[in-house]
N, C-alpha and C positions, 0 to 999 in steps of 0.2 A: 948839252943841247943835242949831239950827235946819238946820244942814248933814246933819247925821248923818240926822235926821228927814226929810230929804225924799229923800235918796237910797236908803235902806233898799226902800221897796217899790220901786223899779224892778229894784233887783238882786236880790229877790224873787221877781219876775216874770220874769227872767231866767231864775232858776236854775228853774222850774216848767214854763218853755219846755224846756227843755233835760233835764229828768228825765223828762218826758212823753213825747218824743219816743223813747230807748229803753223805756219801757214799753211804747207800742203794738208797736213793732218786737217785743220781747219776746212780746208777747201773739197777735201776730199767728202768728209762729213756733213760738208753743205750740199756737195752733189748728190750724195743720197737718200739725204730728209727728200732732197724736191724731187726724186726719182719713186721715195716711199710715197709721198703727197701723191704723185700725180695717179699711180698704179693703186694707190685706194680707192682715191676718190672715180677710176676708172671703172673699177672693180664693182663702187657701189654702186654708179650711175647707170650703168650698161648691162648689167649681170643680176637685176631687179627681175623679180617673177611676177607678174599682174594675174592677181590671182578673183577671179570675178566672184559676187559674195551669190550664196545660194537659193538655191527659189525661197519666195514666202507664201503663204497661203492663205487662203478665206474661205470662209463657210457660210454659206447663205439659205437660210430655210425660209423656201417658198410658200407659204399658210396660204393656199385657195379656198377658197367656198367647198369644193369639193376632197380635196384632203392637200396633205402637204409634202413638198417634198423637199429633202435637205439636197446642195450640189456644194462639191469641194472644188476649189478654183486655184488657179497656180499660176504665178507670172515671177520673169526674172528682178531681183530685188532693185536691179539699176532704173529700171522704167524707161519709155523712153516720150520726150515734151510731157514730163511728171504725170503721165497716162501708164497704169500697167499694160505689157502686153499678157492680154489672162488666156488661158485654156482652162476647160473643164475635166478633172483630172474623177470626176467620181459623181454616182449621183445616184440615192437610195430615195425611194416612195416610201412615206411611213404606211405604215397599215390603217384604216378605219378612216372615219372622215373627217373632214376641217376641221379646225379647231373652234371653228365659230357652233361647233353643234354642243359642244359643253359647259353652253349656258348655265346649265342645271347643276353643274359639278366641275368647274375651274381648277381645280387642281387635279383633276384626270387626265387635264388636257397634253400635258408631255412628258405622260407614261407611256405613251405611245412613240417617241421618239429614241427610245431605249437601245432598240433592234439597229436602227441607224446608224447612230452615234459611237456603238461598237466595232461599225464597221467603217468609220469616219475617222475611228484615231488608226484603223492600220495602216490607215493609207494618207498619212501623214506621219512625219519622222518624229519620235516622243521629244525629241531633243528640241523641234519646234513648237510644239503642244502650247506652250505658255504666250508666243507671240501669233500664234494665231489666231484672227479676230474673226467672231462670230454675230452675223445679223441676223433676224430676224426680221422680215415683211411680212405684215399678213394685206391679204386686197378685199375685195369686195364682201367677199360674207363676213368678214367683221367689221366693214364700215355698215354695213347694215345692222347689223347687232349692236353696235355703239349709237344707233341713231332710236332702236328699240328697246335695248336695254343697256348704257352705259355704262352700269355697276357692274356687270360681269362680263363687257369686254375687259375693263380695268382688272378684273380677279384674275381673267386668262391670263394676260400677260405678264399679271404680278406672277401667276403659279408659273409660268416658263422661266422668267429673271431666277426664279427661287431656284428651280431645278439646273438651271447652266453654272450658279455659283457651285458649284459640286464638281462639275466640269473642269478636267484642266486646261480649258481654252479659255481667249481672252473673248470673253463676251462683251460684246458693245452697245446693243440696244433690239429691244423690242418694239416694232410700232407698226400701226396699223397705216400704209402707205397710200395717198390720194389717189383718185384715178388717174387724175394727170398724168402722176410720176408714174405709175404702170406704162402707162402709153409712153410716155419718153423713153424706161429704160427698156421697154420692149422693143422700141424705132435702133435705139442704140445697139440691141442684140443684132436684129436683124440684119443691119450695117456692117457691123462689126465682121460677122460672120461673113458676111458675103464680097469682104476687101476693101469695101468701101473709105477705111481710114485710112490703112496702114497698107502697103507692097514690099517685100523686101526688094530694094535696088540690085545693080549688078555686084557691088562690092556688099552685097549680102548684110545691110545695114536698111533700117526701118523707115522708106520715107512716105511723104504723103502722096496718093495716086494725082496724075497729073490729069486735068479734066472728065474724072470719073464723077456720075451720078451718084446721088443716094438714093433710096427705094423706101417710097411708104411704107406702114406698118399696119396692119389690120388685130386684130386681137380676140376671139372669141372665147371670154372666161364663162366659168360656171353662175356668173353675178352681174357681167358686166361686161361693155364691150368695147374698145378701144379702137380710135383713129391716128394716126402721126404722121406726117410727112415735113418734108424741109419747106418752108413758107418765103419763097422769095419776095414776093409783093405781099402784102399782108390787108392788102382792097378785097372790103367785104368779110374779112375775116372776125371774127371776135376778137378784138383785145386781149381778153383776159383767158384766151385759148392761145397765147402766144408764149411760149418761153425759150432763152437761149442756154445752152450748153457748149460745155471748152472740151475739148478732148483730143490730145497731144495735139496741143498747141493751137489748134482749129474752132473757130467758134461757128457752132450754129442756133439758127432760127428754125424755130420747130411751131407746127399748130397741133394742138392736139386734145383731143376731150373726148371726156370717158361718158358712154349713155350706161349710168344705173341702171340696173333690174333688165338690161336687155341682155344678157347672159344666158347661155343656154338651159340654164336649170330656173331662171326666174322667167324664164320665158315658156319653159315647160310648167310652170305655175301659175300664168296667166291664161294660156290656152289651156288649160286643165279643166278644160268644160267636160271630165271625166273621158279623155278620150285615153294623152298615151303618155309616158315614162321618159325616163332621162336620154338623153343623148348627147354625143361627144363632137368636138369642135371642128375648125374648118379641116386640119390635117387629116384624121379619123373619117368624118362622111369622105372625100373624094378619095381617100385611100378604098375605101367601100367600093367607089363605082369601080376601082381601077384606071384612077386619073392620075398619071404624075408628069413631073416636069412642068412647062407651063401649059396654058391652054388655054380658051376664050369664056369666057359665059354663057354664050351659046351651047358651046361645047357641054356646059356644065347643065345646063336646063335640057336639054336635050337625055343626059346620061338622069338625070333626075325620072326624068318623065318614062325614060325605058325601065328603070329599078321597083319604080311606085307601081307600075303596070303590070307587074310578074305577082306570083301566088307564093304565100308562103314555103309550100315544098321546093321552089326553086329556088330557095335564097340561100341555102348549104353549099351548093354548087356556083352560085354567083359571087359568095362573099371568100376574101382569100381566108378569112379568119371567121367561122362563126360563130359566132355569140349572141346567145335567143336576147339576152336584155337590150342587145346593143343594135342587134336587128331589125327587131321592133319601132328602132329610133328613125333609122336613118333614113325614112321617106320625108320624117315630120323636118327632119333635121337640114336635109337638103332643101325642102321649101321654103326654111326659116331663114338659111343663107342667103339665097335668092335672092330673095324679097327683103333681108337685112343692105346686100349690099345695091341694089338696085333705089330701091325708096329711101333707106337711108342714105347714101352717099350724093345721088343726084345723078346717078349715070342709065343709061340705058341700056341693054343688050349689043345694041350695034356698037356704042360707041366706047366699052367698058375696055380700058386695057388688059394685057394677058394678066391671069389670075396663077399665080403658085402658091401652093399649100407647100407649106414643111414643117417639118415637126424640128427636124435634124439636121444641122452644117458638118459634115465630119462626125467627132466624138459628141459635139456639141449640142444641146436644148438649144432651140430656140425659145427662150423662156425671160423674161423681165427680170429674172434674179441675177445672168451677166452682166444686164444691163447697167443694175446697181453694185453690181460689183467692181465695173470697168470704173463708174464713176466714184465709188470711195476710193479707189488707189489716188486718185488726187488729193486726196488728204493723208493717206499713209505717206511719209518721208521714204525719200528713195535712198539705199544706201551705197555709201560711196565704195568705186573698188577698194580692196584691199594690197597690199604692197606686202611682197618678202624678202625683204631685203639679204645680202650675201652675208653682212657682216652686222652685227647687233648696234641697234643707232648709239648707245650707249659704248661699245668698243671703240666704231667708229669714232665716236669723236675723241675720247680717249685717245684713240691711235694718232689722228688728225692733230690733236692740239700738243703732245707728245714731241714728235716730228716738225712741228712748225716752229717751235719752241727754240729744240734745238739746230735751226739751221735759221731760226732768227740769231741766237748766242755767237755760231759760227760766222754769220754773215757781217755781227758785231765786232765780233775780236778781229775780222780780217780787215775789216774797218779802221779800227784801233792801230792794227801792223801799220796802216798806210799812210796812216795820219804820224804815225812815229815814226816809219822810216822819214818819210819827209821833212819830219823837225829835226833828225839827227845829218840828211844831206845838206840843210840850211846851216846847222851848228859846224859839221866840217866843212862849208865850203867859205864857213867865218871865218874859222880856227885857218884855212890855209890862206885865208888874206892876212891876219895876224902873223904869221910864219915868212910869207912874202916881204910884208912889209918893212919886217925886221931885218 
């Protein structure tokens, strides 16, 4: 009995050496799974590059009555209220005229677009060539050609589909655009350009102007001639000259209608009681007088009446730019405004507000092709940023589940110690009631 008693605590003490020394190991082991966990997932969360995805692009060929012109268009892929923000990044005039003049021979019609379209892919990146979408609008000389001859508006635009499948851009559609939507996306150019949607804020983020006006649209095509303004009360208005539009995130009311054949060249066909030849639109005549910025209508009947009053030898000297075809015009052309905006619109001399002509906002056309540009980004998906992460999501979790693993094992076995030492201080503190009691 006395043997038993004195061996007991050395092997004791044995076994406390020896149970100890894996729980530190253990312990140790579990300190730095949760020190590797923590320092990954630190690593991944914090030490991310946001890396913004890159411009997209569009192409938009403008088919006027009088010829066409292609514009490349560029906005960042994020958008912002699912509205691109667009800039016009390029813009080539095809050579010859409309395409509504080859009635006779529909698949001539975009051989002419050849010269362009070569200079259209350098200035977009080959590596985007495939996603970028390409429209086609034609306006009034082919809504008038489809009302005279249907069959070969329908040829034209089949022979252009025909032609862009050869193209390595993502062609979307050909179509002859209503006058309405002229007038809209041209209200929307207009806007656009002159800040009316969008300011950047102080923190250089895109928001909407706080109590800024929008500005009517005036329009003087070679076929057709366009109205637009934002229509608060819609008393007295047509109905069916009202339509609304979203744009980042904004809705408006618009009235707007297009007058057929009151375009400068159908209008130089109706007065063509043999007198005079084509002439060019509102920008072009008061660039003529030497009008710019705003100005009144007086101002402008006035600067009419002193131009029409001089002799042809003096209009070299009068004009910044002379051009006998274009010369020739601009008496008829400036009374045709006049009296377009006056008796057309309802206003008088006195009461007509300031008048500005632009062709140009910065690099930008003021032209109805942004317009419809701005408004197809609402249907292109915007794409989300992109993320680069420090460490591969795949190592990562690897790493992660590796490490969690083993200091759930550790955190198990120390568990286990605890639960065992405590059944073995219950068993000896039996055994020393047994020993007691005997």
């Amino acid at each position: 009995m006395f043997t038993v008693l004195t061996r007991q605590p050395c092997e004791q003490a044995g076994l406390k050496v020896l149970s100890r020394t894996p729980a530190i190991i253990a312990l140790v082991v579990l300190f730095l799974s949760i020190v590797v966990l923590m320092a990954i997932t630190l690593i991944q969360t914090h030490q991310k590059e946001v890396l913004f995805p890159g411009p997209k692009y569009g192409i938009v060929l403008d088919a006027g009555s009088s010829r066409t012109t292609i514009y490349v268009y560029q906005w960042p892929a994020e958008k912002a209220n699912n509205t691109g923000v667009v800039s016009q990044t390029f813009k080539c005039n095809v050579k010859g005229s409309g395409i509504s003049n080859y009635a006779e021979n529909p698949q001539d019609a975009p051989k002419a677009f050849e010269d362009c379209m070569q200079k259209v892919k350098g200035h977009i990146p080959v590596r985007l060539h495939g996603s970028t979408c390409v429209y086609l609008g034609a306006t009034a000389g082919m809504r008038l050609l489809r009302l005279q001859n249907e069959t070969a508006a329908n040829e034209i635009l089949e022979s252009i589909e025909n032609y862009f499948e050869s193209q390595p851009f993502d062609f979307r559609d050909a179509q002859i655009i209503s006058g309405q939507e002229e007038g809209i996306y041209g209200w929307i150019t207009a806007n656009y350009l002159m800040g009316n949607f969008l300011q950047k804020s102080l923190w250089h983020m895109w928001v909407h102007p706080s109590g800024k006006e929008t500005t009517g649209a005036l329009d003087l095509g070679g076929a057709s001639t366009q109205i637009s303004f934002a229509a608060e009360e819609k008393v007295g208005l047509n109905t069916s000259d009202i339509m609304k539009v979203t744009l980042y995130g904004y809705e408006y009311t618009l009235y707007t209608h297009s007058f057929q054949c009151y375009g400068r060249n159908e209008a130089e066909k109706r007065f063509l009681a043999t007198l005079l030849q084509a002439f060019a639109g509102f920008y072009y005549t008061a660039n003529a007088f030497n009008l710019s910025g705003s100005f009144s209508l007086h101002t402008f009947n006035l600067s009419t009446w002193n131009f029409c009053s001089k002799n042809w030898n003096q209009l070299p000297v009068l004009l910044p730019q002379f051009d006998e075809q274009y010369a020739r015009s601009y008496c008829f052309s400036a009374h045709y405004i006049y009296h377009l905006l006056v008796s057309g619109y309802k206003f008088t001399e006195e009461n007509w507000p300031q008048i500005h002509f632009k062709k140009e906002v910065g690099n930008s056309s003021i032209a109805w092709s942004l317009g419809y540009m701005l408004s197809l980004t609402n249907q292109i998906p915007a794409e989300s940023l992109l993320i680069r992460l420090p460490i591969k999501p795949s190592a990562f979790m690897g790493t992660l589940a590796f490490f969690a693993a083993v200091a759930l094992l550790c955190l198990t076995y120390l568990i286990y110690l605890c639960v065992l030492s405590r059944n073995q201080r219950r068993s000896q503190h039996a055994l020393d009631n047994m020993v007691d009691s005997e």
